[in-house]
C-alpha positions as CSV (number, residue, x, y, z in Angstrom):
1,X,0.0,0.0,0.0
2,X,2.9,2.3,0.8
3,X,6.3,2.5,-0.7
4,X,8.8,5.2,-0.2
5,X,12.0,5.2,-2.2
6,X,15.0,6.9,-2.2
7,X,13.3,10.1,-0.7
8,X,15.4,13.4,0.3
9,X,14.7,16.5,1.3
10,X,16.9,19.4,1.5
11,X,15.8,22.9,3.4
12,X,19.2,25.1,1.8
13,X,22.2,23.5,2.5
14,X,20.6,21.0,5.3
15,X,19.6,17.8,4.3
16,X,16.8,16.5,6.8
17,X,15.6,13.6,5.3
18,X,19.1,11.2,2.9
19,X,17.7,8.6,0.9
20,X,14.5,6.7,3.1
21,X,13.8,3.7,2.0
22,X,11.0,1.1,2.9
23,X,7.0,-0.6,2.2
24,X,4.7,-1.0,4.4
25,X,1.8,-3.5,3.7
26,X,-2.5,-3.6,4.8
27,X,-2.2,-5.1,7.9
28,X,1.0,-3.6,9.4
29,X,0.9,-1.1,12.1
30,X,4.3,1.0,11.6
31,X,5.8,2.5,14.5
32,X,8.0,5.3,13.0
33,X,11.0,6.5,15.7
34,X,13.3,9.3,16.5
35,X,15.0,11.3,18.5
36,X,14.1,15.1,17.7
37,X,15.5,16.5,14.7
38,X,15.9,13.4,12.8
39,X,13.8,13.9,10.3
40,X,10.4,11.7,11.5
41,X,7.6,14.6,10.4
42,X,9.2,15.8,7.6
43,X,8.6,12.3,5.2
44,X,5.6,11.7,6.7
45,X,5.0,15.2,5.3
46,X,6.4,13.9,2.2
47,X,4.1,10.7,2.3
48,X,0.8,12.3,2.9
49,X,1.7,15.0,-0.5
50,X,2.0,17.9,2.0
51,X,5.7,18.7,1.0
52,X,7.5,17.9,-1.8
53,X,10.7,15.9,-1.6
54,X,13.6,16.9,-3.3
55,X,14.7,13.8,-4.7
56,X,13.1,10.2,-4.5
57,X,9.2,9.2,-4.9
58,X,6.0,7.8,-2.6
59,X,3.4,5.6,-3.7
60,X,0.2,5.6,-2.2
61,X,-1.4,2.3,-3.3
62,X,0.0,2.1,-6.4
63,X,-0.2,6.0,-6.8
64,X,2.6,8.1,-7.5
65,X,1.5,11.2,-4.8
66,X,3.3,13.7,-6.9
67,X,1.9,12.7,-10.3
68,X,-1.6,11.7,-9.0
69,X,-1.8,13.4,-5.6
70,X,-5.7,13.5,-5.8
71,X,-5.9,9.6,-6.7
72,X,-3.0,8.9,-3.8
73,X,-4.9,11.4,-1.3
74,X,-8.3,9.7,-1.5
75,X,-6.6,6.7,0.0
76,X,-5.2,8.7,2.8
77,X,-6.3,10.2,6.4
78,X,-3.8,12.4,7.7
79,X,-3.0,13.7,11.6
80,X,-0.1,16.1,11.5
81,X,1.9,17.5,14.5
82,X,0.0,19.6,15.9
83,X,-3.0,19.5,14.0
84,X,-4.5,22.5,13.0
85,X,-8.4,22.8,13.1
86,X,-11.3,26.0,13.0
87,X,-11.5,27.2,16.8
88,X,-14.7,28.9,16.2
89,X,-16.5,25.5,15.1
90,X,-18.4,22.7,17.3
91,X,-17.3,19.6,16.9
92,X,-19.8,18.2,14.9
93,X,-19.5,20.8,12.4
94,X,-15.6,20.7,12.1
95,X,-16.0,16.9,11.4
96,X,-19.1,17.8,8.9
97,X,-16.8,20.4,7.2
98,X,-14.2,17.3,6.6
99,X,-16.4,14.9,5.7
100,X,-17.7,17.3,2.8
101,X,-14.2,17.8,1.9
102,X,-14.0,14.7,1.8
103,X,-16.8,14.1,-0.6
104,X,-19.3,12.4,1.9
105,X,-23.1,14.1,2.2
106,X,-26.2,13.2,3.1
107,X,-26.6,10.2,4.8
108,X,-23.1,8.9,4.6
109,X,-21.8,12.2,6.1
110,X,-24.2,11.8,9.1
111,X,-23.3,8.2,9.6
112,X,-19.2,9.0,9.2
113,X,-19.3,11.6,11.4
114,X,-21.4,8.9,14.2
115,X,-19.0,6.6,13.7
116,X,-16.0,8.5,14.2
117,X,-17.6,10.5,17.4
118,X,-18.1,7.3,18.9
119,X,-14.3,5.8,17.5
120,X,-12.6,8.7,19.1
121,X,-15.0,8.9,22.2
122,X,-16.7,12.8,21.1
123,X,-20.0,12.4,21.6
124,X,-20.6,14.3,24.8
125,X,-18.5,17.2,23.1
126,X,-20.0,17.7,19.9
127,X,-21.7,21.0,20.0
128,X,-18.6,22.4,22.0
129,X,-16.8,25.2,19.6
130,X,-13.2,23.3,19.7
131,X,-11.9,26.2,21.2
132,X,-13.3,25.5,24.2
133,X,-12.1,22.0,24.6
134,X,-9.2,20.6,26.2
135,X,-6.3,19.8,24.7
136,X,-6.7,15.9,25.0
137,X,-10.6,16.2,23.1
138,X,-9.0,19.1,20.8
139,X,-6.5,16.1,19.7
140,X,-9.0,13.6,19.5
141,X,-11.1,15.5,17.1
142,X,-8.5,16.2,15.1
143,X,-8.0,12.8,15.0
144,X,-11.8,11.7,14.0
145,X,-11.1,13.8,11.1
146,X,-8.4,11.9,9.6
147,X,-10.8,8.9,9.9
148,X,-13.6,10.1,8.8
149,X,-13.8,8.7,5.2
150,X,-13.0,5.5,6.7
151,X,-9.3,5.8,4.6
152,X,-7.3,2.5,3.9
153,X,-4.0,4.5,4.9
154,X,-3.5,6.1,8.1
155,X,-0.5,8.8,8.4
156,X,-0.4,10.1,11.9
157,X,1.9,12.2,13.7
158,X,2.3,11.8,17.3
159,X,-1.6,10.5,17.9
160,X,-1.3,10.5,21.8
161,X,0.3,13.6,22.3
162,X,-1.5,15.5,24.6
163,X,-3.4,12.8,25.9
164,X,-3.8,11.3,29.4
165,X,-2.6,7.7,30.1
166,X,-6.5,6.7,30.2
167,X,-6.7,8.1,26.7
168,X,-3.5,6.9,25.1
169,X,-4.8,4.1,26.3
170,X,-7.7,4.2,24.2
171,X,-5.9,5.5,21.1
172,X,-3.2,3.0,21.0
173,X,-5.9,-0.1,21.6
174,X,-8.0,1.8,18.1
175,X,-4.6,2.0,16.1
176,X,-4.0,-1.9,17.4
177,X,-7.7,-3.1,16.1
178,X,-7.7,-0.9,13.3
179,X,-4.4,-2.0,12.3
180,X,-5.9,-5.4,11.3
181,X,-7.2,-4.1,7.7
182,X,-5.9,-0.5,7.2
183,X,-2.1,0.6,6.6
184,X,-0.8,3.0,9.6
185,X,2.5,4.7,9.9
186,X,2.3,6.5,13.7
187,X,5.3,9.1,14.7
188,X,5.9,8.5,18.3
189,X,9.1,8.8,20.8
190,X,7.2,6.9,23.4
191,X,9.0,3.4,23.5
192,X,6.4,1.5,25.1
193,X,3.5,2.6,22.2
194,X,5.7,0.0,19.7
195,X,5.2,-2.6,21.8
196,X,1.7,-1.5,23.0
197,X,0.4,-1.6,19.0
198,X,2.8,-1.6,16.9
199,X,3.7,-4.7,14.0
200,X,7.0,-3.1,13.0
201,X,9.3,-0.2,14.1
202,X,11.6,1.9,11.9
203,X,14.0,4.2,13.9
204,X,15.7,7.5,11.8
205,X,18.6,9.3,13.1
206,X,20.1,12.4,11.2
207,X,17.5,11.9,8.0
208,X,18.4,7.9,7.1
209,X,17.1,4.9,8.7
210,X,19.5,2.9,11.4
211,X,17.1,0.2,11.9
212,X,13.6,-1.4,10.5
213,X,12.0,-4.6,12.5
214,X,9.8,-6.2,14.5
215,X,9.6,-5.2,18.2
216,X,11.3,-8.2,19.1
217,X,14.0,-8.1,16.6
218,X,14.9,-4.8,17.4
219,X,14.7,-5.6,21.3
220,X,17.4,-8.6,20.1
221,X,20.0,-6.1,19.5
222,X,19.9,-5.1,23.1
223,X,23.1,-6.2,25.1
224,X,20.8,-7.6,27.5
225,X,18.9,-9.8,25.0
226,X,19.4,-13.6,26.3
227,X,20.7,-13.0,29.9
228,X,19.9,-14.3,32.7
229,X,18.9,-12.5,36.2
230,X,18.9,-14.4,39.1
231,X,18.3,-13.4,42.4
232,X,19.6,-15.6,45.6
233,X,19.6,-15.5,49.2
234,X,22.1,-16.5,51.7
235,X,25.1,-17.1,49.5
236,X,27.9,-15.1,49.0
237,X,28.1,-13.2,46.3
238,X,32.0,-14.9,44.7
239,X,30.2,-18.2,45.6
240,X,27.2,-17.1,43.3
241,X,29.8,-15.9,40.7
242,X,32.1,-18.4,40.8
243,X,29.3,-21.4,40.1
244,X,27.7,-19.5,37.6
245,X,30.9,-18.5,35.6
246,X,31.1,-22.9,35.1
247,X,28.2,-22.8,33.2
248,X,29.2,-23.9,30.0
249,X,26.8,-21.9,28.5
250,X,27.8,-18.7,30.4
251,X,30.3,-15.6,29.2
252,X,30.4,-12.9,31.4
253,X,29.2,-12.8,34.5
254,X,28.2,-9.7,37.4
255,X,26.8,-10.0,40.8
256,X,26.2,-7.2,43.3
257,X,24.9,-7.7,46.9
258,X,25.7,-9.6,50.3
259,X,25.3,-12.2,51.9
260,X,21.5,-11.5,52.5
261,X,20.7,-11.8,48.7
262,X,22.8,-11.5,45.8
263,X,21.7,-10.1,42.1
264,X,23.6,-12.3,39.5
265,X,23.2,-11.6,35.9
266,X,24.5,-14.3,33.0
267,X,25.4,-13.0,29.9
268,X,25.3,-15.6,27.4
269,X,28.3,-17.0,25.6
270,X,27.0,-17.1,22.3
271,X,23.6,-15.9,21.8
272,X,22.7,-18.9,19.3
273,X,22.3,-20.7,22.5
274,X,21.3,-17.9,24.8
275,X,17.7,-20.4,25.7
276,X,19.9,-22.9,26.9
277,X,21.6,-20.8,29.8
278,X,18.6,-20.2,31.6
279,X,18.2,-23.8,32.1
280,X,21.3,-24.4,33.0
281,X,21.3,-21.6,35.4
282,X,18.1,-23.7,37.6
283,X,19.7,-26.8,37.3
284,X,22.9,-25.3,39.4
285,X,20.5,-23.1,41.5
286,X,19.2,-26.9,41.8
287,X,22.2,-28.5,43.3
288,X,23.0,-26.1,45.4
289,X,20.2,-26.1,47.5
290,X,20.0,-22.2,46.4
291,X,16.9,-20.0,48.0
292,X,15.9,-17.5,45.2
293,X,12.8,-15.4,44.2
294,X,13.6,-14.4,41.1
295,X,15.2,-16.5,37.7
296,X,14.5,-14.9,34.1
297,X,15.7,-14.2,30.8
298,X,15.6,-10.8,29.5
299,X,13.9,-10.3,26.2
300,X,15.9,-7.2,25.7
301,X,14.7,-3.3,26.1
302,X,13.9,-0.9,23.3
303,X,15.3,1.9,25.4
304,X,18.7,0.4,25.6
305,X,18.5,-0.3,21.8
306,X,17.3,3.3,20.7
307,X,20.1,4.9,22.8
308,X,22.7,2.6,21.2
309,X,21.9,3.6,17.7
310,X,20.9,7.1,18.0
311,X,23.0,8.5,20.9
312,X,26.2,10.6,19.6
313,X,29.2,8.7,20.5
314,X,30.5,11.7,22.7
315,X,27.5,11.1,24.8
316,X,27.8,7.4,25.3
317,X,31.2,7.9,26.5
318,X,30.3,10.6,28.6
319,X,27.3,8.9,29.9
């Protein structure tokens, strides 16, 4: 449904967006990541036709959006940052406005703009001027507008910003179910929304992407991914390192702690056999006779990854 190649874009000498790459298909949820700066808003800018890229092209379901913008558009809803909307209209008649934009009247305007009232929870706020709503509903309405001719591609640009955790909530579980059938790219830096909804993450750092992948694959390139933390209780903490460092299965290992508990965690020697170490791990705990309340293997941490790829080196080694 989506394909973005080669796309640049250059504001005078800067170059904000170098050669982006990558498809997304109906059914994926794309979670699109980045620190600030690096270039996130501007190609979904270029996606949804609203800028022009300097070099490169988008396809919109099959549509070239510079050569066909209208056809391309049709198949698009759009939230931008920050999303701009008439302070002086109710809600119903902002969303009325779209939906004629959109080409919807009579009957099928009135039953769009239901079901998106209800979709983005409005209805008690619909003949409220939108100036006179909070922030969170003032999102949220912007929101029901990008959905309101029921598009096949969803561009949005941070959709829970401004939101409180009870409505994040809510807007994260609607991109998750509408995910199923639709094609959405969603801007966020919030970590946890990729793995609350999203099918695959890209991360962009200084205009190009660094990495493109499924939560869990991009959780795999965390140094933790594959060890092993194990928490024990009256041992001492070289006893605890030096049975652990025996595994045959363990590479480095680091406990912390005294004799009333010790933390251990076992890196794995090579991670091609990183689910074996955690069994190994119990069967020693085992032997011993060791009391413990806590044995797991970390999946990895998206934090840990993001940091790693987009962090300038002068602040790793600084941090």
């Amino acid at each position: 449904m989506i394909t973005v190649e080669n796309l640049v874009k250059e504001f005078g000498s800067k170059r904000a967006v170098n050669g982006v790459s990558f498809t997304v298909q109906r059914g994926e949820v794309l979670g699109f990541l980045g620190p600030n700066g690096a270039g996130k808003s501007t190609t979904m800018r270029m996606i949804t036709g609203y800028m022009p890229p300097t070099a490169g092209r988008v396809l919109v379901g099959g549509h070239d959006v510079a050569e066909k913008p209208i056809a391309a558009k049709r198949l698009l809803g759009y939230l931008p940052e920050s999303a701009p909307s008439y302070p002086d209209m109710t809600v119903h008649g902002f969303l009325s406005w779209a939906a004629e934009m959109r080409g919807l009247t009579g009957a099928a305007r009135v039953d769009a703009i239901r079901r998106v009232s209800t979709l983005c929870f409005l209805d008690n706020v619909l003949q409220q001027s939108v100036d006179t709503l909070s922030k969170g509903y003032r999102h949220r309405t912007c929101l029901a507008q990008a959905l309101i001719h029921d598009p096949d591609v969803l561009v949005l640009d941070e959709p829970t910003d401004g939101l409180d955790p009870n409505q994040k909530h809510e807007v994260r579980q609607l991109i998750k179910n509408m995910g199923r059938n639709k094609v959405i790219i969603f801007s966020t830096h919030i970590l946890e929304e990729v793995e609350a909804c999203c099918s695959r993450a890209i991360i962009i750092d200084r205009g190009q992407i660094v990495a493109n992948g499924t939560p869990s694959e991009l959780k795999a390139r965390s140094e933790l991914s594959g060890t092993v933390t194990l928490r024990v209780h009256g041992v001492a903490a070289e006893t605890v390192r030096g049975k652990l460092a025996n595994v045959a299965a363990a590479g480095k290992v680091t406990v912390d702690g005294d004799t009333a508990y010790v933390n251990a965690r076992v890196f794995p020697r090579n991670r091609a056999i990183s689910g074996e170490l955690a069994n190994a791990i119990a069967r020693v705990v085992a032997q011993e006779g060791w009391s413990f309340d806590e044995l797991h293997t970390e999946e990895g941490r998206l934090d840990d990854v993001f940091r790693s790829i987009t962090m300038p080196d002068t602040a790793k080694s600084g941090a």
